[in-house]
C-alpha positions as CSV (number, residue, x, y, z in Angstrom):
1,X,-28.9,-26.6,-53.1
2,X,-26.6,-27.8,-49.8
3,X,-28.9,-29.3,-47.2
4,X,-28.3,-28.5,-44.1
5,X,-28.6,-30.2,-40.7
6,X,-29.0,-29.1,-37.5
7,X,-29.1,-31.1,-33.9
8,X,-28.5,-30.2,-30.8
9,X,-27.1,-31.3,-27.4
10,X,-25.2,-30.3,-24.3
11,X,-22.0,-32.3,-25.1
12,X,-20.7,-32.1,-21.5
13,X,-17.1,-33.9,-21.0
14,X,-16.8,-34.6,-24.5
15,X,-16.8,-38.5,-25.6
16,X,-16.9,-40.7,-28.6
17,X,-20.8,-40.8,-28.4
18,X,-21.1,-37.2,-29.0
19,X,-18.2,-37.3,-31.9
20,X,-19.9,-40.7,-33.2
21,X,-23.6,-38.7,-33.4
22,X,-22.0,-35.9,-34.7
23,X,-20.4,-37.3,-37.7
24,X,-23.6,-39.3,-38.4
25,X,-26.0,-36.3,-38.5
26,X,-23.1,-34.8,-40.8
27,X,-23.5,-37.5,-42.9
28,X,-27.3,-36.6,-43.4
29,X,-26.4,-33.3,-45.1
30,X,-24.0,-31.1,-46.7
31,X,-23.7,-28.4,-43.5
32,X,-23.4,-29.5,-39.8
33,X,-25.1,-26.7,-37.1
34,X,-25.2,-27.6,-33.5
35,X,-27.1,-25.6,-30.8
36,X,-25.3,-26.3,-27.8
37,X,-27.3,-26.4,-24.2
38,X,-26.9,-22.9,-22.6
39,X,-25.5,-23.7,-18.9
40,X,-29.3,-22.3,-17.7
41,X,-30.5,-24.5,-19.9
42,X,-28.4,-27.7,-18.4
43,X,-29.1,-26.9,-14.8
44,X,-33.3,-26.9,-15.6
45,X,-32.8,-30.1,-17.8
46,X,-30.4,-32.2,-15.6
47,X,-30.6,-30.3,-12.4
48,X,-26.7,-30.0,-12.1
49,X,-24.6,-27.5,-13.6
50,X,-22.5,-28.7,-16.4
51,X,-18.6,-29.7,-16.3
52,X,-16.9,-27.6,-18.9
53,X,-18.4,-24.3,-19.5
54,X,-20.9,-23.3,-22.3
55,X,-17.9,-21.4,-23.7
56,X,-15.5,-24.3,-23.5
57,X,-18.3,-26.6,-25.1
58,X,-19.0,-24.2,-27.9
59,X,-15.3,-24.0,-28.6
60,X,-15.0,-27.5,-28.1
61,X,-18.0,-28.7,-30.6
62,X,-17.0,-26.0,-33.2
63,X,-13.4,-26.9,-33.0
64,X,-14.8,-30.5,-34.9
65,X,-13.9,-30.8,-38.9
66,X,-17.9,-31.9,-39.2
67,X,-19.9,-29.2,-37.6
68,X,-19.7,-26.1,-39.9
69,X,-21.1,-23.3,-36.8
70,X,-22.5,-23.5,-33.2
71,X,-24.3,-21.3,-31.3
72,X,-26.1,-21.1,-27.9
73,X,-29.7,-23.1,-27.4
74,X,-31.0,-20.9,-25.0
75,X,-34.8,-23.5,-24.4
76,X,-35.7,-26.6,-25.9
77,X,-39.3,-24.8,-26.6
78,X,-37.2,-23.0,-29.4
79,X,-36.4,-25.5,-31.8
80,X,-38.8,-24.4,-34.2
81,X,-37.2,-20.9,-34.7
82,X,-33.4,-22.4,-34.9
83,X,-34.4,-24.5,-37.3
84,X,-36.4,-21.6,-39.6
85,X,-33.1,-19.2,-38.4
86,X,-30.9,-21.7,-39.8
87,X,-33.1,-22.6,-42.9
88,X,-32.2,-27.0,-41.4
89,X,-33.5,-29.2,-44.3
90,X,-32.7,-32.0,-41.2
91,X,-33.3,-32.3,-37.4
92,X,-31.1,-35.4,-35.3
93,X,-31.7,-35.6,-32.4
94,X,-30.6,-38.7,-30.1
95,X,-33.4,-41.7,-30.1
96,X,-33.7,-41.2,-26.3
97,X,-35.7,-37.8,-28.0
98,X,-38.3,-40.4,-30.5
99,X,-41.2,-39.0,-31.2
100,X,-40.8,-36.0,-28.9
101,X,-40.1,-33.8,-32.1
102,X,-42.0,-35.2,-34.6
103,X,-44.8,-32.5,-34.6
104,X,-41.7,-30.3,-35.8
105,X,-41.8,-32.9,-39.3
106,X,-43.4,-29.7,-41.2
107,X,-40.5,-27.4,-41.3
108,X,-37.9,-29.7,-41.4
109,X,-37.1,-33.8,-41.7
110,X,-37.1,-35.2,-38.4
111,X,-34.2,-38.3,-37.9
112,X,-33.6,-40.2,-34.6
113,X,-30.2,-41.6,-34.7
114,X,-29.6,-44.3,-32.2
115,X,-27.0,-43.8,-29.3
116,X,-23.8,-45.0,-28.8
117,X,-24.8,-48.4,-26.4
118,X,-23.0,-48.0,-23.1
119,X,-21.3,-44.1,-22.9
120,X,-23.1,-41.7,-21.6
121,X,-21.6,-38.2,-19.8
122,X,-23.9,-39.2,-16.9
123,X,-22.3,-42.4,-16.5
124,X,-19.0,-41.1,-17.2
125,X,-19.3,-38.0,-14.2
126,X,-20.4,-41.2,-11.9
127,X,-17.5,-43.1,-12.5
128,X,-15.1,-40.5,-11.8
129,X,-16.8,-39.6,-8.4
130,X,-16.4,-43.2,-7.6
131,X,-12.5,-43.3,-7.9
């Protein structure tokens, strides 16, 4: 039976940490699904409005040979029911996330994979400003 993995992120300005987390949480499975951050979603995690729209990041993130569908995570409360809706034998999430999901460990294998050292979006958005 193919297992499949699911993970999540709001993969604003697209870098090689989000391609490098990607294909690792691939690697954990046979089928790649990725809830993107709604743009409500973005602006109550990170207080800021993201970059590129939700569109252009679902387009983006599906557009990737490793993920096999996307689709819209509307509240970080909901993980529980995208991972029943998706039937995910596997939930990644960034290590910056350990322990935070672990009570979800009864529907689905929780992994923490660690992040790229020294990328973030964050950093990247600052670093541009400062030119």
């Amino acid at each position: 039976m193919p297992r499949t993995v699911i993970t999540f992120g709001t993969f604003d300005v697209f870098h090689v940490g989000h391609l490098r987390v990607l294909e690792r949480a691939a690697e954990l499975g046979d089928r790649l699904v990725v809830g993107v951050s709604a743009d409500a979603l973005n602006e109550r995690k990170k207080g800021r409005a993201p970059i590129f729209t939700q569109r252009e990041r679902l387009a983006i993130v599906g557009a990737l040979k490793v993920v096999d569908a996307v689709f819209v995570e509307e509240s970080l409360e909901q993980k529980r029911d995208y991972i029943v809706e998706h039937e995910a034998d596997v939930l990644v999430m960034g290590d910056d996330w350990a322990g935070k999901f672990d009570e979800l460990a009864d529907a689905c294998e929780v992994v923490y994979l660690p992040r790229t050292p020294a990328i973030s979006t964050t950093a990247i958005i600052e670093h541009i400003a400062d030119l």
